[in-house]
VOROPA-772547 format. One record per residue: residue number from 1; x negated, y negated, z of N, C-alpha, C in turn. Coordinates in nm, 4 decimals. Atoms other than C-alpha are relative to their C-alpha. Example, Ala and Ser with C-alpha at 12.3 -4.5 7.8 and 13.67 -1.06 7.14 Angstrom:
<atoms>
ATOM   dokol       n.px       n.py       n.pz      ca.px      ca.py      ca.pz       c.px       c.py       c.pz
ATOM       1    -0.0890     0.1190     0.0000    -1.2300     0.4500     0.7800    -0.0900    -0.1200     0.0000
ATOM       2     0.0820     0.1190    -0.0060    -1.3670     0.1060     0.7140     0.0770    -0.1090     0.0730
</atoms>
This chain:
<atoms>
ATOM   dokol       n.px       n.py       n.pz      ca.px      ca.py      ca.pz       c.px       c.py       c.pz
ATOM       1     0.1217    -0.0552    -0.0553     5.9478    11.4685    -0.7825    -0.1121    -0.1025    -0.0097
ATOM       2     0.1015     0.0936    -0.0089     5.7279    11.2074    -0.9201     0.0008    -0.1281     0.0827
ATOM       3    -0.0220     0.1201    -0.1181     5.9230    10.9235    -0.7033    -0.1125     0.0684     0.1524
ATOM       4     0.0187     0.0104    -0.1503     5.8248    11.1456    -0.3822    -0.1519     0.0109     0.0067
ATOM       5     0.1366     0.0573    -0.0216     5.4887    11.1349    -0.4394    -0.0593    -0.0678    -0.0509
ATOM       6     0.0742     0.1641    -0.0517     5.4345    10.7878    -0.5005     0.0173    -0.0507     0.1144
ATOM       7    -0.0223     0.0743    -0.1597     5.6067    10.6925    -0.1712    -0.0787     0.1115     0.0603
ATOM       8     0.0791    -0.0901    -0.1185     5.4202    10.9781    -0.0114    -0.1558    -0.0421    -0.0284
ATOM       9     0.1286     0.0912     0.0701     5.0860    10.8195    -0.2016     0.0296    -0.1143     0.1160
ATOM      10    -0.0031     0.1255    -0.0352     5.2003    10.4622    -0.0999     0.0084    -0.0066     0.2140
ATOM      11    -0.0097    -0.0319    -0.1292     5.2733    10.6176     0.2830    -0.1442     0.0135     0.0670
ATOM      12     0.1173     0.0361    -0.0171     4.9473    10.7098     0.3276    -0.1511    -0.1254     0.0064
ATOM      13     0.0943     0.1859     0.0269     4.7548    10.4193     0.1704     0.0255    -0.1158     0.1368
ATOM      14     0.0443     0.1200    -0.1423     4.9317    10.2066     0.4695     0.0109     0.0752     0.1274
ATOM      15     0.1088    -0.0246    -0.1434     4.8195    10.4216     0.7274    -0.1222    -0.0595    -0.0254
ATOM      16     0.1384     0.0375    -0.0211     4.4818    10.3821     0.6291     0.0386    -0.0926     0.0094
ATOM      17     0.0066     0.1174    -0.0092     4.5166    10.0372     0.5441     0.0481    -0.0888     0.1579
ATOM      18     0.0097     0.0054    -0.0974     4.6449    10.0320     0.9124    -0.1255     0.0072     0.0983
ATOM      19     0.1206    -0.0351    -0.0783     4.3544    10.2262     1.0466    -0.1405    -0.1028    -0.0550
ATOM      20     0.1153     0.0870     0.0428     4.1258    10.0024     0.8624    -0.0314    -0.1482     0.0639
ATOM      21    -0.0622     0.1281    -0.0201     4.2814     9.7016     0.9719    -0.0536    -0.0467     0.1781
ATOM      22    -0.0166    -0.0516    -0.1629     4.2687     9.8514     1.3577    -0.1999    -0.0030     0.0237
ATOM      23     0.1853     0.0264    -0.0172     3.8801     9.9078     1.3013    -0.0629    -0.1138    -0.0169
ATOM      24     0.1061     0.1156     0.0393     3.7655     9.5554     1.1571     0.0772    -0.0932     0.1468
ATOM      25    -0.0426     0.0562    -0.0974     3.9968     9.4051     1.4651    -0.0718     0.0617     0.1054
ATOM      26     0.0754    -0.0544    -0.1108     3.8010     9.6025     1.7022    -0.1896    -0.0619    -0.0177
ATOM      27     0.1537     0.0824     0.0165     3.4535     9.5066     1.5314     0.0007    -0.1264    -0.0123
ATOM      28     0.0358     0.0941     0.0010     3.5696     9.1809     1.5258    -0.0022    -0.0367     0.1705
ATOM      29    -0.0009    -0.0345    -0.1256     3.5900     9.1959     1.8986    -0.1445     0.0275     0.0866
ATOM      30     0.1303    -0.0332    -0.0591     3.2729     9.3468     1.9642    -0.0896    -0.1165    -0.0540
ATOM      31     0.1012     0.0879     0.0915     3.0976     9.0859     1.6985     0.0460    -0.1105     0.1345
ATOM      32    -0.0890     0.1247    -0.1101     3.3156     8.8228     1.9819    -0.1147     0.0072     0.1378
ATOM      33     0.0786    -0.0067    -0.1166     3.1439     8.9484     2.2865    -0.2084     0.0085    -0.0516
ATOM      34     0.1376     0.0039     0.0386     2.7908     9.0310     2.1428    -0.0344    -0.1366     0.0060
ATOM      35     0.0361     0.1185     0.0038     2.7943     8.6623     2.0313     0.0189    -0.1099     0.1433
ATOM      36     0.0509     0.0898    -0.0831     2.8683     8.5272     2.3819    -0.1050     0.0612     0.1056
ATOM      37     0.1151    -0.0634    -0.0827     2.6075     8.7999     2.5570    -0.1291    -0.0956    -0.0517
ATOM      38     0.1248     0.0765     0.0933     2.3606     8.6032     2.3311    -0.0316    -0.1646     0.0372
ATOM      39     0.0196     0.1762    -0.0208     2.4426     8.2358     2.3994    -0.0041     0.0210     0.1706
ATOM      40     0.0157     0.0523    -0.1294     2.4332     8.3313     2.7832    -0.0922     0.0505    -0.0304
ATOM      41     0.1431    -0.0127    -0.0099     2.1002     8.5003     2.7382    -0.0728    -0.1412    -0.0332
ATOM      42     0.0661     0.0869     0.0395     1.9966     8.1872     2.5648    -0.0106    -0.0964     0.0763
ATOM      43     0.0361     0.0842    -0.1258     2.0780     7.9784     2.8186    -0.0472     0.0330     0.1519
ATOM      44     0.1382    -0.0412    -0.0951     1.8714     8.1710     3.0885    -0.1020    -0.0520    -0.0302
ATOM      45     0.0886     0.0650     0.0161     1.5662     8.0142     3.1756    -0.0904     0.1134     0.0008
ATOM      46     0.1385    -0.1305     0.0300     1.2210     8.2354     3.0348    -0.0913    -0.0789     0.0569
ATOM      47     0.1294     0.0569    -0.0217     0.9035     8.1957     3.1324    -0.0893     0.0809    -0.1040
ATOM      48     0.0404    -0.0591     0.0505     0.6828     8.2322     2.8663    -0.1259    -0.0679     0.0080
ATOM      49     0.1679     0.0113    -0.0525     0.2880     8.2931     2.9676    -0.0818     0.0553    -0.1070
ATOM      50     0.0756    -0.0090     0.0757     0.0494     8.2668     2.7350    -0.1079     0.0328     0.0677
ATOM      51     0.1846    -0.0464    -0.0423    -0.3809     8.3507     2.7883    -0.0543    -0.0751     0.0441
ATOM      52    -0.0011     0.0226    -0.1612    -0.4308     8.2205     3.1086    -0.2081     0.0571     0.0118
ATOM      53     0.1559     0.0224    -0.0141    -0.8375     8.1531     3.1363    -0.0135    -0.0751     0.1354
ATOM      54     0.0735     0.0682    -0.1558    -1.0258     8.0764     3.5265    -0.1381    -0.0170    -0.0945
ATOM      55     0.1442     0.0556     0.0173    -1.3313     7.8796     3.4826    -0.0534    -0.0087     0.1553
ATOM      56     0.0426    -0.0086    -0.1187    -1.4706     7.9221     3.8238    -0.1240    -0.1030     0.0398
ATOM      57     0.1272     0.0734    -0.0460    -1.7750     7.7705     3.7958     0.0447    -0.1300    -0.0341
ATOM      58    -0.0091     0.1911     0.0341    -1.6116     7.4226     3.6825     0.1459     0.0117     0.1482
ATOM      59    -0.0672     0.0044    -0.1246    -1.3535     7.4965     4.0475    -0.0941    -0.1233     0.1089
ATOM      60     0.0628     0.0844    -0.1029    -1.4133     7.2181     4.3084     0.0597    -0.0385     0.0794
ATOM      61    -0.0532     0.0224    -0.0991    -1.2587     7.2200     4.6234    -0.0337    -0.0343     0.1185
ATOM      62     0.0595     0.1314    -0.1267    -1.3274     6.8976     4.8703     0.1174     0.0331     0.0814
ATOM      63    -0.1194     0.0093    -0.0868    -0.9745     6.9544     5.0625     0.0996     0.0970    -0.0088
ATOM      64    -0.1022    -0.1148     0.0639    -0.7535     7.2421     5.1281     0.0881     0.0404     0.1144
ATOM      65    -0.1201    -0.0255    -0.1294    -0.4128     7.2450     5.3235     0.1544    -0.0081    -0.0999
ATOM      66    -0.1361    -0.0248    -0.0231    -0.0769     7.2359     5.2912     0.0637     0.1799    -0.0480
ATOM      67    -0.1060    -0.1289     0.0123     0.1604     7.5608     5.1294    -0.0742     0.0818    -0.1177
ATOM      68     0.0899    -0.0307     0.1345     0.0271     7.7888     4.8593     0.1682     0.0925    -0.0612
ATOM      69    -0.0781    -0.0997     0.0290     0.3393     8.0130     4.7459    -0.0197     0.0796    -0.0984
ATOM      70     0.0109    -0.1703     0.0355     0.2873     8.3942     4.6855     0.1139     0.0483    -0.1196
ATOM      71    -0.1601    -0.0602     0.0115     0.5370     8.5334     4.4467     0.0708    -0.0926    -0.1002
ATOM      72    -0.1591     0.1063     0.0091     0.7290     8.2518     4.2896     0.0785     0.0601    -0.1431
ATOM      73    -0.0389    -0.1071     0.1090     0.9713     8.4101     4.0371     0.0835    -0.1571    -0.1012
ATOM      74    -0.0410     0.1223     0.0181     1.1164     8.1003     3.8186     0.1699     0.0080     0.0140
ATOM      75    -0.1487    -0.0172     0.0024     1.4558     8.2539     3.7970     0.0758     0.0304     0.1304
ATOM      76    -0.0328    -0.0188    -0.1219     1.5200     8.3214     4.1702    -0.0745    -0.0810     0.0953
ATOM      77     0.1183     0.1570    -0.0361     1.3257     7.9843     4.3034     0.0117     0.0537     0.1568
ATOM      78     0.0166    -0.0270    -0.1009     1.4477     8.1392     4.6642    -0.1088     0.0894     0.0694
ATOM      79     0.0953    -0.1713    -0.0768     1.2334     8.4338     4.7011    -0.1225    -0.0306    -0.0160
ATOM      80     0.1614     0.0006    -0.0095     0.8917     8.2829     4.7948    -0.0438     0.0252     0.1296
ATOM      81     0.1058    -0.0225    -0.1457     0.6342     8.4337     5.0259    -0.0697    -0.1066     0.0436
ATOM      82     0.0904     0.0977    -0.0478     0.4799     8.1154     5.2215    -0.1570     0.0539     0.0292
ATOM      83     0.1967    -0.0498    -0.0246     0.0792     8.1654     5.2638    -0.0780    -0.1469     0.0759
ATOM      84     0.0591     0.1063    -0.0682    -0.0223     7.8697     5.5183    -0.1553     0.0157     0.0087
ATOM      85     0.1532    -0.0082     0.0410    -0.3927     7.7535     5.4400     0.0313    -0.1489     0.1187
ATOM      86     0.0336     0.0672    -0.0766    -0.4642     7.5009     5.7171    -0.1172    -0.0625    -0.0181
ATOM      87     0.1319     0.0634     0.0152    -0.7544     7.2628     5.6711    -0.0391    -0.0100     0.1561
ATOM      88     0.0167     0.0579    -0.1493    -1.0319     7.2669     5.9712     0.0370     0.1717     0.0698
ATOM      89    -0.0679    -0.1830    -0.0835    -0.8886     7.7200     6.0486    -0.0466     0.0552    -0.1378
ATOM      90    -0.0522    -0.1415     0.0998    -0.9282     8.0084     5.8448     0.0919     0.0501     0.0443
ATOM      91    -0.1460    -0.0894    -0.0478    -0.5555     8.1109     5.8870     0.0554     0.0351    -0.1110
ATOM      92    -0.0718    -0.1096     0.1042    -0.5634     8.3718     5.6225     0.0803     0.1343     0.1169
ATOM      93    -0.0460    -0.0989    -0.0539    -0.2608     8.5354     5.7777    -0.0730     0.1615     0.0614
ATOM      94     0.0526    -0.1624    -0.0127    -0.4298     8.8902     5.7917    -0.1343    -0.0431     0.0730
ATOM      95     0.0990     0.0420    -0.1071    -0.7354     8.7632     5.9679     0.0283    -0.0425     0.1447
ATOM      96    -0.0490     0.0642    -0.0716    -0.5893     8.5235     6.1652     0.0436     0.1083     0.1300
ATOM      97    -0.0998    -0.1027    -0.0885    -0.3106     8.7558     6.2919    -0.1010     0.1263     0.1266
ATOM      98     0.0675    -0.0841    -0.0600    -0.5840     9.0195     6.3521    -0.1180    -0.0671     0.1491
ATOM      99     0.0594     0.0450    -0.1506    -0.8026     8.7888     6.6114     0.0755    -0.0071     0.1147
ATOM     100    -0.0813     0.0369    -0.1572    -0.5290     8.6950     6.8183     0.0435     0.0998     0.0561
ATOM     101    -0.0191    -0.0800    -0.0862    -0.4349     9.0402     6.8789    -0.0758     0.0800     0.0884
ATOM     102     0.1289     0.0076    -0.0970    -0.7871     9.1619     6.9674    -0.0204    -0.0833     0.1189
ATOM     103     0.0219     0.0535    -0.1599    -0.8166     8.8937     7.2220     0.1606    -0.0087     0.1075
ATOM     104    -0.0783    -0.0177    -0.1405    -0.4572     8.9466     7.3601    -0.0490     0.1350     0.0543
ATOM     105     0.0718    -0.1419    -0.0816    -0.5691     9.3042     7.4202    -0.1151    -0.0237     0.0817
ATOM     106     0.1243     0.0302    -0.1215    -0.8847     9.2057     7.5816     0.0614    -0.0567     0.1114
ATOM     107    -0.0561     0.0837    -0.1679    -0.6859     8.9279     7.8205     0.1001     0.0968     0.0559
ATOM     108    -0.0932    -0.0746    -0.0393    -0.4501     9.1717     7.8695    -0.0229     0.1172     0.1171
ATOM     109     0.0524    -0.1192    -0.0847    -0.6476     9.4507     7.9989    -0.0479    -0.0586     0.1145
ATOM     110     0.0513     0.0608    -0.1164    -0.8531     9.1874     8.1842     0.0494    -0.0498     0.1007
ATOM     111    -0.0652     0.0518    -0.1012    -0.5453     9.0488     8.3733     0.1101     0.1128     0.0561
ATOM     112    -0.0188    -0.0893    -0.0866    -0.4177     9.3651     8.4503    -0.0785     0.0779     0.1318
ATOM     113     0.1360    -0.0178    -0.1213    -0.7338     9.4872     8.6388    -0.0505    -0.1007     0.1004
ATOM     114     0.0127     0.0962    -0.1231    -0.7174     9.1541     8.8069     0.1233     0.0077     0.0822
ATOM     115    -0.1023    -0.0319    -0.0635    -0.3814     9.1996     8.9157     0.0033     0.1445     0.0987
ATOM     116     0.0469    -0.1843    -0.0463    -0.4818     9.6019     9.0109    -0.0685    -0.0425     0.1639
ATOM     117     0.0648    -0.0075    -0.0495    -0.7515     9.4722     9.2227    -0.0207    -0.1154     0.0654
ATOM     118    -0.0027     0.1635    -0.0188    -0.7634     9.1180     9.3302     0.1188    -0.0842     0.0759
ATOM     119    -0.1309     0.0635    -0.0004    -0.3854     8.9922     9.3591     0.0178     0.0231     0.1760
ATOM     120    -0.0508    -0.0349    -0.1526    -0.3367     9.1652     9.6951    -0.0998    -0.1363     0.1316
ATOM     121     0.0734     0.0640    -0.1256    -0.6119     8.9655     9.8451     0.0231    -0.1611    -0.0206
ATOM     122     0.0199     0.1446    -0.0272    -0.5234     8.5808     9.7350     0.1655     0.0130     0.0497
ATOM     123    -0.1504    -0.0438    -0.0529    -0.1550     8.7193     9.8346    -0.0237    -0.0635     0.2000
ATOM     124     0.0580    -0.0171    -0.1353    -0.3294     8.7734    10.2144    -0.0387    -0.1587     0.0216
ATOM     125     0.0871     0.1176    -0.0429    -0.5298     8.4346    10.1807     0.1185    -0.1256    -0.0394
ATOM     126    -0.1072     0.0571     0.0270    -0.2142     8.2790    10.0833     0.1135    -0.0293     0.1135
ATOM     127    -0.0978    -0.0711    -0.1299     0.0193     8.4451    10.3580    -0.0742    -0.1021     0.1311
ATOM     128     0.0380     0.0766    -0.0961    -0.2495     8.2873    10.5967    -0.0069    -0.1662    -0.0048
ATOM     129     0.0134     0.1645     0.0337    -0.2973     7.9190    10.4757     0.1796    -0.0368     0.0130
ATOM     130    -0.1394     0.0773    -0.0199     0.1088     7.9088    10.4981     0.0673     0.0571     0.1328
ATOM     131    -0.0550    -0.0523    -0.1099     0.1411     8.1002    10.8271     0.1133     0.0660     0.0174
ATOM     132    -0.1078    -0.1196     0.0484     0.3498     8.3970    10.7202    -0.0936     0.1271     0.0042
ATOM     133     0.0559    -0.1233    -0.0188     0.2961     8.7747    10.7611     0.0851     0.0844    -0.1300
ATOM     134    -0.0507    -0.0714     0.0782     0.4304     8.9954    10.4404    -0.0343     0.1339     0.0369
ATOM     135     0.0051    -0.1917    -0.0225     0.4546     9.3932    10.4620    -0.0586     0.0439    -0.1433
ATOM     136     0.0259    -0.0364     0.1723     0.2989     9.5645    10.1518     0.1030     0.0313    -0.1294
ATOM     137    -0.0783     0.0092     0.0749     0.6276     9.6465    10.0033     0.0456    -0.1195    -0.1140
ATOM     138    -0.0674     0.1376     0.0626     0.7083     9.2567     9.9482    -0.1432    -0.0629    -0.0820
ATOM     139     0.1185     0.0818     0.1105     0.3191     9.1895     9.8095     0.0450     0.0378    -0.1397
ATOM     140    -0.0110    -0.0388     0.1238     0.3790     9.4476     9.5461     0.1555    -0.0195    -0.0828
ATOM     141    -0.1528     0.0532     0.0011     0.7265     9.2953     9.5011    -0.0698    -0.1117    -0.1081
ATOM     142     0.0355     0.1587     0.0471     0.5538     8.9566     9.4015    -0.1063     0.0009    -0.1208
ATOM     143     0.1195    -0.0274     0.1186     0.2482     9.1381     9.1680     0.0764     0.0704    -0.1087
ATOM     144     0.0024    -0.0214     0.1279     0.4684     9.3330     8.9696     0.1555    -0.1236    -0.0205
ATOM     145    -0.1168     0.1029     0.0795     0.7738     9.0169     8.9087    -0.1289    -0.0935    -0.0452
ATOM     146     0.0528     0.0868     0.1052     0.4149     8.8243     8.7637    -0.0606     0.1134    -0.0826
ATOM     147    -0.0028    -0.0483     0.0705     0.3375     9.1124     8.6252     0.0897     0.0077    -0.1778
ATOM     148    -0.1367     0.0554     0.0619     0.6619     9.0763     8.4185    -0.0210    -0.0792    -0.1053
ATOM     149    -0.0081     0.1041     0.0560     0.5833     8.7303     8.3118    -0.1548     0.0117    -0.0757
ATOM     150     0.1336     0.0474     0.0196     0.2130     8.7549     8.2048    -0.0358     0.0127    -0.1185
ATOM     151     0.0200    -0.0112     0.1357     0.2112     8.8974     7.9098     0.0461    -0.1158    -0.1105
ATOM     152    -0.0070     0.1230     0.0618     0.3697     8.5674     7.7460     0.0026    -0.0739     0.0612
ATOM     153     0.0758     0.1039    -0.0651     0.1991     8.3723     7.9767    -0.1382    -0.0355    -0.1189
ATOM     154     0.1116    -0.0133     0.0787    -0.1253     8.5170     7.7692     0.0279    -0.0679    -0.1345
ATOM     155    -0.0356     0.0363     0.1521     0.0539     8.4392     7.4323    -0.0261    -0.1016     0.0050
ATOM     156     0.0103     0.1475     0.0394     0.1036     8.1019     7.5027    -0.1447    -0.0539     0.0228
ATOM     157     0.1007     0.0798     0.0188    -0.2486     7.9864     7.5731    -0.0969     0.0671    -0.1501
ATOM     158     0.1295    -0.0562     0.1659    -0.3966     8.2267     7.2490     0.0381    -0.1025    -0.0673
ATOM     159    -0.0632     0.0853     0.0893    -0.1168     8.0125     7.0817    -0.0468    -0.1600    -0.0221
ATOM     160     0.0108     0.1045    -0.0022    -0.2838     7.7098     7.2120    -0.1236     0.0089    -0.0488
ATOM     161     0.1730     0.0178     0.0325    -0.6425     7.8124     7.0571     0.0150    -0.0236    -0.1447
ATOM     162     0.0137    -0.0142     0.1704    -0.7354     7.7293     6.6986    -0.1269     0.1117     0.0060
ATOM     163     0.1050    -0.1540    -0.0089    -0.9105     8.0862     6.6155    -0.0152    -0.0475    -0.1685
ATOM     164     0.0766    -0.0420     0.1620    -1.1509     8.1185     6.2998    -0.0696     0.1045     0.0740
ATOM     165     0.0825    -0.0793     0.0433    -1.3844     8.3539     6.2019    -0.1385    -0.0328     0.0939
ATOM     166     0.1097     0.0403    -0.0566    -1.6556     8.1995     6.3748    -0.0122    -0.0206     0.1306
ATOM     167    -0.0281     0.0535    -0.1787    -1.5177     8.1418     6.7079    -0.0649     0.1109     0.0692
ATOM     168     0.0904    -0.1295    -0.0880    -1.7014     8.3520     7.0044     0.1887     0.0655     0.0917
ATOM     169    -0.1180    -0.0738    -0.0392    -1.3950     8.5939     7.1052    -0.0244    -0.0214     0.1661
ATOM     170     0.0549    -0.0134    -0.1242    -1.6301     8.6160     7.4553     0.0694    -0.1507     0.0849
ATOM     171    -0.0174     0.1494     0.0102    -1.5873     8.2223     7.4848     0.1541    -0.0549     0.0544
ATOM     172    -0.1270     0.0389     0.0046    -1.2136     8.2097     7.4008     0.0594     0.1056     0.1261
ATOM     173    -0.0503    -0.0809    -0.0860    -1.1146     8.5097     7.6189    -0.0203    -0.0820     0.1481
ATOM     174    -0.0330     0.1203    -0.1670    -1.2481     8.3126     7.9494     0.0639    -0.0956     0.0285
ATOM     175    -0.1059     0.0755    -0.0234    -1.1015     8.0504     7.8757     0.1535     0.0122     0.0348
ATOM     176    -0.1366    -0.0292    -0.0256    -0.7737     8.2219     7.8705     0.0018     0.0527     0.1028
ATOM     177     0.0503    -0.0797    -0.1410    -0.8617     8.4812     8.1574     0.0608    -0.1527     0.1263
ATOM     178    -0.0324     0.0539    -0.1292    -0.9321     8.1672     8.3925     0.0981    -0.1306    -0.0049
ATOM     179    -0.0954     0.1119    -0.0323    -0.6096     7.9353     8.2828     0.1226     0.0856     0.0461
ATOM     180    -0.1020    -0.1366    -0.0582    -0.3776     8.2976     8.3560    -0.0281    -0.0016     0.1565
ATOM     181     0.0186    -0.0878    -0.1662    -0.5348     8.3613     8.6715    -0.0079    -0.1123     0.1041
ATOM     182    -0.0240     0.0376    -0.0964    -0.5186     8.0297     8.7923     0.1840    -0.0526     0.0189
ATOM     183    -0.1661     0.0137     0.0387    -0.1123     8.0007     8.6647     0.0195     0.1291     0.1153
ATOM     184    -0.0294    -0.1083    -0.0741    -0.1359     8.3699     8.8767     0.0012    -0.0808     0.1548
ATOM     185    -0.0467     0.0427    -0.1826    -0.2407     8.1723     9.2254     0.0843    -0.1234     0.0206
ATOM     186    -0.0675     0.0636    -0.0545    -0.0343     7.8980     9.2005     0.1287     0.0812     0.0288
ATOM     187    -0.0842    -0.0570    -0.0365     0.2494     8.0832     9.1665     0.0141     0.0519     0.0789
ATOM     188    -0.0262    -0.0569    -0.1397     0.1901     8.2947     9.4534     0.0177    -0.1363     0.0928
ATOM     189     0.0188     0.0920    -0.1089     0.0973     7.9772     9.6541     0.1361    -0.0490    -0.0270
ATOM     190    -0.1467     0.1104    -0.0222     0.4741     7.7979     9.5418     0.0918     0.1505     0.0160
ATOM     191    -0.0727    -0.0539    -0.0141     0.6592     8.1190     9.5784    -0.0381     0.0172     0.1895
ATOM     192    -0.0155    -0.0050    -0.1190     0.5130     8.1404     9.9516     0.0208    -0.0942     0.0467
ATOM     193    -0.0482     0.1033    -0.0772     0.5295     7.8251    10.0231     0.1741    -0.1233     0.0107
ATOM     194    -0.1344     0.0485    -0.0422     0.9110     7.8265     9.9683     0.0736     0.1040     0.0497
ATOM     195    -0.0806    -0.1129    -0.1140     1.0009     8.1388    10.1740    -0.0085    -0.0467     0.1288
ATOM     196    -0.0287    -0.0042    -0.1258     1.1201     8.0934    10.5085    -0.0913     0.0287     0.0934
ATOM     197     0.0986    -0.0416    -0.1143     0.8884     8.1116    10.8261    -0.0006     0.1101     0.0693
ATOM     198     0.0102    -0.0826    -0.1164     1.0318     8.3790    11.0191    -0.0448     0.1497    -0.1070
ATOM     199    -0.0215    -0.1064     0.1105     0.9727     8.6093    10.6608    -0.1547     0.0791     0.1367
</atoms>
């Protein structure tokens, strides 16, 4: 009786001593990975920002162009917002952006109402200087295919303005107005003057 429970003693003891064995192999495992979560954190690059003081009144800016970048994150160097500062423009995007669409809307409206009202008659004075007769079907044939095109006709000469803050919108708009409207009569004049005589 006393043999069977020492081997039933000693049976137990190497379970545990199994289960014990089974647990420090598992925490040595976890101690395994913890320690390389650690050396790759360590070799990530930080940014560490300290108390960051503007002196404004000692700022002195004689020259100001090229890139400014918005955003820059140190650990993802791809993901920057560009912010173009132009020397000689105010082309703070959000300004900027906002003139040029104000004056396409203005040229826009203005070269539709010239087209509305106008087009038919250098069409006529056109028709005669090349000795051709058109029907009204084929004028309004020819006003709305520049119709079509005009709207980035307009783009490209805003595109050709340098716009600030200071510019006269009144100013810039004519200018565009009368380089559209005279791109409007040539075109009529080379589209009639390569149609056929008996048109």
């Amino acid at each position: 009786m006393y043999n069977y429970d020492i081997m039933n003693y000693l049976q137990q003891l190497q379970q545990y001593i199994q289960q014990q064995d089974q647990k420090i192999q598992q925490l040595n495992e976890t101690i395994r990975d913890l320690k390389s979560d650690v050396e790759k954190i360590k070799k990530q690059p930080y940014t560490n920002i300290e108390k960051i003081e503007y002196k404004f009144d000692q700022l002195k800016v004689e020259h100001l162009d090229g890139t400014l970048n918005i955003g820059l994150n140190p650990t993802a160097p791809g993901q920057i917002d560009n912010f173009d500062v132009q020397q000689g423009g105010m082309n703070v995007n959000g300004v900027h952006q906002q003139l040029r669409e104000q004056l396409f809307q203005q040229c826009s409206e203005e070269v539709s109402q010239f087209l509305n009202e106008d087009c038919v008659r250098l069409i006529e004075q056109a028709e005669h200087q090349y000795d051709l007769r058109l029907d009204d079907p084929h004028r309004k044939h020819i006003i709305e295919d520049i119709r079509k095109q005009i709207d980035s006709r307009i783009q490209y000469y805003i595109n050709g303005q340098p716009l600030t803050e200071q510019d006269s919108l009144l100013d810039k708009k004519q200018d565009i107005l009368r380089q559209v409207k005279k791109d409007v009569e040539n075109s009529i004049h080379h589209f009639l003057n390569h149609l056929p005589k008996d048109q």
